[in-house]
Short mmCIF file of the C-alpha atoms (twelve columns), coordinates in Angstrom:
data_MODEL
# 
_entry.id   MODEL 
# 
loop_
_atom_site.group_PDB 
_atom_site.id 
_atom_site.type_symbol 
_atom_site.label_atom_id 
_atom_site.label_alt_id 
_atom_site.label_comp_id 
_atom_site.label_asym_id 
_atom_site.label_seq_id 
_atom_site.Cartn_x 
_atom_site.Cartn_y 
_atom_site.Cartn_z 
_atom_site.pdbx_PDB_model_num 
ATOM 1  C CA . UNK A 1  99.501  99.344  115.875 1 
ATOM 2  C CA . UNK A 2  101.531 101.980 114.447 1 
ATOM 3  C CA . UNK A 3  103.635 104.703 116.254 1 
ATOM 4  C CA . UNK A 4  101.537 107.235 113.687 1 
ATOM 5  C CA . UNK A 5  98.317  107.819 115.506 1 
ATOM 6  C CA . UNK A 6  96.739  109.562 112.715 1 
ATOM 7  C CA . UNK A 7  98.053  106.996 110.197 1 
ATOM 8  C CA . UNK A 8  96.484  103.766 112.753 1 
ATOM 9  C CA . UNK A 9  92.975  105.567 112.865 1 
ATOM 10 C CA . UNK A 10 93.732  105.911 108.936 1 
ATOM 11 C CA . UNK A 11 93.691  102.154 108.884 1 
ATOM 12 C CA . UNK A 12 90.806  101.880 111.298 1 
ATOM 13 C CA . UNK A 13 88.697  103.983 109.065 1 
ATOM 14 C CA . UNK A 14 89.617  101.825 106.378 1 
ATOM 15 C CA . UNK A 15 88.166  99.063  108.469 1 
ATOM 16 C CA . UNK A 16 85.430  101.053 110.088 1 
ATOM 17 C CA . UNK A 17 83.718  102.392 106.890 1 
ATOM 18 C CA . UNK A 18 82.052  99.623  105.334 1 
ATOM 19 C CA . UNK A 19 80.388  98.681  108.321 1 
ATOM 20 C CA . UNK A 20 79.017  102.364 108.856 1 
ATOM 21 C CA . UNK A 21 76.930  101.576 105.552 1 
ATOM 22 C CA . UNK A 22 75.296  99.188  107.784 1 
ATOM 23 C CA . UNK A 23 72.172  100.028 109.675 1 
ATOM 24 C CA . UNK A 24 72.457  97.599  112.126 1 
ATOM 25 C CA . UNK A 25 76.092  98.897  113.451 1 
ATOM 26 C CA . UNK A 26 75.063  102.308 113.497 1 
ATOM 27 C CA . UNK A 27 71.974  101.033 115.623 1 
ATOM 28 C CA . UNK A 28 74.292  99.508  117.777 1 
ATOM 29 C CA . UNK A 29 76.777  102.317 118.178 1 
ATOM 30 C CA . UNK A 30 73.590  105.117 118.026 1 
ATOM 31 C CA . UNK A 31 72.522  103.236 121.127 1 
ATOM 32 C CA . UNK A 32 76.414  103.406 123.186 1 
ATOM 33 C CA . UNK A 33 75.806  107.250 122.845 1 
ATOM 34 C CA . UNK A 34 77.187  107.729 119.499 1 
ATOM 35 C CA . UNK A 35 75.825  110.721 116.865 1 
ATOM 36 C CA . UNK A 36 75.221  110.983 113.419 1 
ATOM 37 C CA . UNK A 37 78.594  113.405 113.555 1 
ATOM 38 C CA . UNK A 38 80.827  110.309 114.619 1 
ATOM 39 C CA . UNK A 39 79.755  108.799 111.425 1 
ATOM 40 C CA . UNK A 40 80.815  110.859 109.148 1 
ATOM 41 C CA . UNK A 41 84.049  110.401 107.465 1 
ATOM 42 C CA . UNK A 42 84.695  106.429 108.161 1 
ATOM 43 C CA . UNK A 43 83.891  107.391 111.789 1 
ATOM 44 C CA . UNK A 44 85.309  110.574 114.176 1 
ATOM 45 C CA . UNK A 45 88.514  110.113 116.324 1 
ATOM 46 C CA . UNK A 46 85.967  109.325 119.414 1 
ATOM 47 C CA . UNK A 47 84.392  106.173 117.505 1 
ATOM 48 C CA . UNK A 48 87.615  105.255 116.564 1 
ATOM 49 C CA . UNK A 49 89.611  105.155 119.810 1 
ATOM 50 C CA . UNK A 50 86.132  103.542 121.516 1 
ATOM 51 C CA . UNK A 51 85.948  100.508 118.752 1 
ATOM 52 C CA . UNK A 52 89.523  100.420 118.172 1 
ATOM 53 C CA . UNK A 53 92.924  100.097 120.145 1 
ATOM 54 C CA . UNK A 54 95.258  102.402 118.038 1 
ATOM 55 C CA . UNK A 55 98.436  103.577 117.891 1 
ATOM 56 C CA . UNK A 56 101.676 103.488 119.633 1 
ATOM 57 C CA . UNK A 57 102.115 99.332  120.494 1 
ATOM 58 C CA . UNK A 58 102.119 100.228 124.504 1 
ATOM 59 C CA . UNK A 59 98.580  102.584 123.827 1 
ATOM 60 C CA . UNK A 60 97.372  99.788  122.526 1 
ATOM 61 C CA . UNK A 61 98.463  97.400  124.838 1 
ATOM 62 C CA . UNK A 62 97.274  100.044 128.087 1 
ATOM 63 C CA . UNK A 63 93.829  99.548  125.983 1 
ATOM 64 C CA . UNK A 64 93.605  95.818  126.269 1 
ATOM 65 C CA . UNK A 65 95.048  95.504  129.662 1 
ATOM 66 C CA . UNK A 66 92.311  98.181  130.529 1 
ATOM 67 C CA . UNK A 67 89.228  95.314  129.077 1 
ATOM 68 C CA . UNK A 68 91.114  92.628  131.049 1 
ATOM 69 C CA . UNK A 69 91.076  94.948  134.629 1 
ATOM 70 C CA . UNK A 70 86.767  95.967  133.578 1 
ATOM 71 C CA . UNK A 71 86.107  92.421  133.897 1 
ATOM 72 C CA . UNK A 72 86.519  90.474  130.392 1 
ATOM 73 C CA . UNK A 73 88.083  87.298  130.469 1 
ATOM 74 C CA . UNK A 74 89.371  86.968  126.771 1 
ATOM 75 C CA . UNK A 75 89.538  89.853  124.240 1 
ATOM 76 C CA . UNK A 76 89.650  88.895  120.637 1 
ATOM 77 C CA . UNK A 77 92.245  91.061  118.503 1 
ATOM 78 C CA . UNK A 78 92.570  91.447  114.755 1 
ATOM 79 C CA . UNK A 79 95.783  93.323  113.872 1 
ATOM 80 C CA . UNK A 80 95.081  95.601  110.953 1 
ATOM 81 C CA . UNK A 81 97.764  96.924  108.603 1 
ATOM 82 C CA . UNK A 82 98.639  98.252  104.968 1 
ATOM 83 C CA . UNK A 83 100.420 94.564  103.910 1 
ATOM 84 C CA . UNK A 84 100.792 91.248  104.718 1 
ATOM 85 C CA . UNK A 85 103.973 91.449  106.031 1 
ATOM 86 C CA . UNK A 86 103.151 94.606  108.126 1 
ATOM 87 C CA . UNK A 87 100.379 92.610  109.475 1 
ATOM 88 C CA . UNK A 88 102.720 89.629  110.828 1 
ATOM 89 C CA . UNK A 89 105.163 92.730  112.360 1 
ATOM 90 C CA . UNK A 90 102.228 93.890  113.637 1 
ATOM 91 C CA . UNK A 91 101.708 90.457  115.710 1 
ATOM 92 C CA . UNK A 92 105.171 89.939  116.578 1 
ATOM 93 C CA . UNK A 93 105.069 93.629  118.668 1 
ATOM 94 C CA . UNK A 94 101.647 93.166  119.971 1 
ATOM 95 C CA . UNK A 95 102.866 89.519  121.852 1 
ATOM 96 C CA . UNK A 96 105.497 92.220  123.299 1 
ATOM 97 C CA . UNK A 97 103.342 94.417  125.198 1 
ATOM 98 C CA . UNK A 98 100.173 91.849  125.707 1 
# 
């Protein structure tokens, strides 16, 4: 989460990259429609914003109250940020718009 949307899917890449050195994810996201061009640079805005809920806390919380209303019955979250201590902040918002 992070009120900077180009600074959250700068975090996401971060994420994002090592597993697009793996055949087996790019398979996977080949196969939901993605192209070689979302790939490129630790993954396009599109492959981002599909894989990822980023951004301003109530984006991301729209996002996961979007999985809950298409049917999923538990969504597993892993808050991503620069430090430790951004990463419990990070928590302590998300319970806020959850």
């Amino acid at each position: 989460m992070d009120d900077d949307l180009d600074r959250a899917r700068t975090t996401a890449r971060g994420m994002l990259g090592r597993y697009l050195q793996m055949r087996n994810y790019v398979s996977s996201f080949s196969r939901a429609g993605f192209t070689e061009d979302d790939f490129r640079g630790g993954g396009s805005d599109r492959l981002i914003d599909a894989v990822f809920a980023v951004g301003h806390p109530s984006a991301v919380g729209a996002k996961l109250q979007a999985l809950y209303q298409a049917g999923a019955d538990h969504v597993a979250i892993q808050a991503l940020a620069a430090s430790p201590d951004e990463q419990v902040d990070a928590w302590r918002r998300l319970r806020n718009v959850v």
